[in-house]
Residue, then its C-alpha position, 0 to 999 in steps of 0.5 A: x458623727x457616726x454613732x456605735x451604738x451597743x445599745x441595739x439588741x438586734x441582729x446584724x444585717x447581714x445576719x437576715x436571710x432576705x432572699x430566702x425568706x421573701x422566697x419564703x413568703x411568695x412559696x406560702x401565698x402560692x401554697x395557701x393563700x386562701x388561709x393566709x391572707x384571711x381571718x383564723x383561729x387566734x392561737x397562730x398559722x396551725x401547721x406553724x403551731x404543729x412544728x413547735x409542738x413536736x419540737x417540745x413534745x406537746x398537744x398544738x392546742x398548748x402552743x400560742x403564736x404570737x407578735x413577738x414573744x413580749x405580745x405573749x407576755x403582754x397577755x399573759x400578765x393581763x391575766x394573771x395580774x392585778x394592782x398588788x399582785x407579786x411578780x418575782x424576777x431576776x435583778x437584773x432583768x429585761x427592762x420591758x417587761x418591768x414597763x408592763x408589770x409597772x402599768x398593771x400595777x404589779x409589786x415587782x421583787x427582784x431576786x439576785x444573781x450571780x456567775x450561775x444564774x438566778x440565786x436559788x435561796x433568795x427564791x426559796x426565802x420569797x416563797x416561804x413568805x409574803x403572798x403566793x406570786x402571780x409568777x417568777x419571770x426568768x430568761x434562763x439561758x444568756x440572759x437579757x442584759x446579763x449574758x448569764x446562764x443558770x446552772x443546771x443544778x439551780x434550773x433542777x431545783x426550779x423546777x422542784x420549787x413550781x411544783x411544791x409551790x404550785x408555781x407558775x414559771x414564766x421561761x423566757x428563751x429567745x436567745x438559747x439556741x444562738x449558742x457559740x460554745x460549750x453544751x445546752x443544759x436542758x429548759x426549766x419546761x424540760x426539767x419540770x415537765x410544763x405542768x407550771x412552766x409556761x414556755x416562752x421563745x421567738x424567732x426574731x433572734x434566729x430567723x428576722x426580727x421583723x417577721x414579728x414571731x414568738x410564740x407560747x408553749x403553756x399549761x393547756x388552760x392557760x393556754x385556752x385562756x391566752x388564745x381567748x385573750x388574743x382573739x378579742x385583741x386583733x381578731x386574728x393574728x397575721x398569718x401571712x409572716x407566720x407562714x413565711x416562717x413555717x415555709x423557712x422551717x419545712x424547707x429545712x433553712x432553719x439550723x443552717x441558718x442559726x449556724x450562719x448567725x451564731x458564726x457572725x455573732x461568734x465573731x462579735x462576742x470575740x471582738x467584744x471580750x477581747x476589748x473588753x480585756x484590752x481596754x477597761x482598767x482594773x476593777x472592771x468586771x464583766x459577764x463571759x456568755x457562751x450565746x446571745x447578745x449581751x454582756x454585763x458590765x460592772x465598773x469600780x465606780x459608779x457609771x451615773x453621766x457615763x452615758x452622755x459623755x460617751x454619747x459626746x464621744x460616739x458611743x452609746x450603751x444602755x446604763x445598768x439601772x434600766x433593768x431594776x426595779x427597785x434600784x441597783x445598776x448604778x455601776x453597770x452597763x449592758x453591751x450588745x455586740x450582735x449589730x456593730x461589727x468587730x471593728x466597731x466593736x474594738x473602737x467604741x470600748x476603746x473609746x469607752x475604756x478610755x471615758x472609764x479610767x478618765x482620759x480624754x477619748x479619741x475624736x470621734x471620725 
């Protein structure tokens, strides 16, 4: 039995652009192999570290490209945080970084959300008490598991908060530029001026997951510290895919492409709402992000053995409680649409909706 899985926040297949980027990667060995295939300075490939800097208007030298954007985090929180130290997130929040705060011993607080993002009081009340965070982590704009956006206003009032704080805001953004409607608001980095926003995105979501590029825009000595850190993790980091994603961007591929992929996973998000609609019973709510790759699902009961029994009938999830860490989700699901198709999509929350209002789901084929 095939399985439609909305628990994969990857992109689709066809959402890769395989030859362009293995045509990519020969053009940058040819170009300047010497540099790529070799050791180099730990902060990532230089003319990739100038693209990003000139897309956010900063020195290179406050740039640190990176695995992945969580190899960033990684870093970041090993030098910023020690057994006890506060760490203020979103409630929900990406599970992952949850992992890591929890080995390195951090006292996680989770703040509440609504429609509009991140609820601003509950920060305010966190910092007008208790010890100062390490910092706040929040991924702002279509919000891994939410699908949520902060509004303007509350991105304004952040930005006020870091500095009357002194506040390290940790903006994790990996998804904001897979827009399908409406206008972008502008980065909490923007509002606040990245004097304590620290920056944080990846092109797993826009180029290739497996080309394992993020990267860090950072206050320039925490920047300085990061790229410390790296060098004495893996010596060097690998330029060679680094490159391949640079040759993508000087070629100009790089809107093109993420007008590609925002048109397929257009389609999925769709697909998605519209079962959504169609199939769940009264009292269900759910999340309507204009961008990215999840939708929220809060049903009127509480979902605990959902997961199994809609894993028996072919469809699997990831449960709410995933992404708390202090309880909560009991009643919630993430969905991901980017990977299953918009037929897959229609059957698997059909098939769902039915486990939800308690019938019998249809054989899975």
């Amino acid at each position: 039995m095939s399985v439609i899985s909305f628990a994969r926040g990857v992109p689709a297949p066809e959402c890769l652009p395989v030859e362009e980027l293995a045509d990519c990667a020969r053009a940058a060995i040819e170009r300047d192999g010497a540099s790529v295939l070799s050791y180099g300075p730990g902060g990532g490939y230089a003319p990739l570290r100038a693209w990003i800097a000139a897309r956010h208007g900063v020195e290179p030298a406050r740039v640190v490209v990176t695995s992945g954007s969580l190899q960033g985090f990684v870093f970041l929180s090993e030098l910023l945080v020690q057994p006890g130290a506060r760490v203020l997130v979103e409630a929900p929040t990406y599970d992952r970084p949850l992992k890591i705060l929890t080995r390195l011993g951090a006292e996680i607080v989770g703040l509440p959300m609504d429609d509009d993002g991140l609820q601003v009081d509950a920060l305010e009340r966190e910092l007008a008490g208790g010890k100062k965070p390490a910092f706040l982590y929040t991924i702002a704009t279509f919000q891994n598991p939410s699908g949520r956006t902060l509004s303007t206003e509350r991105r304004a009032r952040i930005a006020e908060l870091a500095s009357e704080h002194d506040l390290l805001v940790l903006e994790d953004d990996p998804y904001g530029l897979v827009r399908y409607e409406g206008v972008a608001p502008p980065t909490i980095f923007e509002l606040e001026g990245g004097q304590n926003v620290a920056y944080a995105s990846s092109f797993s979501k826009t180029v290739a997951p497996g080309v394992r590029v993020g990267y860090f825009v950072l206050p320039p000595e925490l920047a300085a510290k990061l790229e410390a850190l790296a060098v004495s993790t893996y010596i060097s980091p690998p330029f060679l895919t680094q490159a391949t994603v640079h040759e993508f961007v000087r070629r100009g591929n790089f809107e093109p492409n993420l007008e590609r992929v925002s048109g397929l996973l257009r389609a999925r998000r769709d697909a998605m709402l519209d079962a959504l609609e169609r199939e769940m019973p009264e009292g269900a709510v759910w999340s309507r992000p204009e961008g990215g790759y999840f939708v929220w699902l809060d049903l009127p009961e509480d979902a605990g053995g959902l997961l199994a029994r809609a894993e028996a009938a072919g469809v699997t999830f990831v449960q709410g409680t995933d992404f708390f860490a202090d309880g909560g989700g009991t009643r919630s699901l993430r969905l991901a649409f980017s990977f299953v198709s918009p037929d897959e999509i229609a059957d698997g929350i059909g098939r769902l909706g039915r486990l939800v209002a308690g019938a019998a789901p249809a054989p899975a084929l």
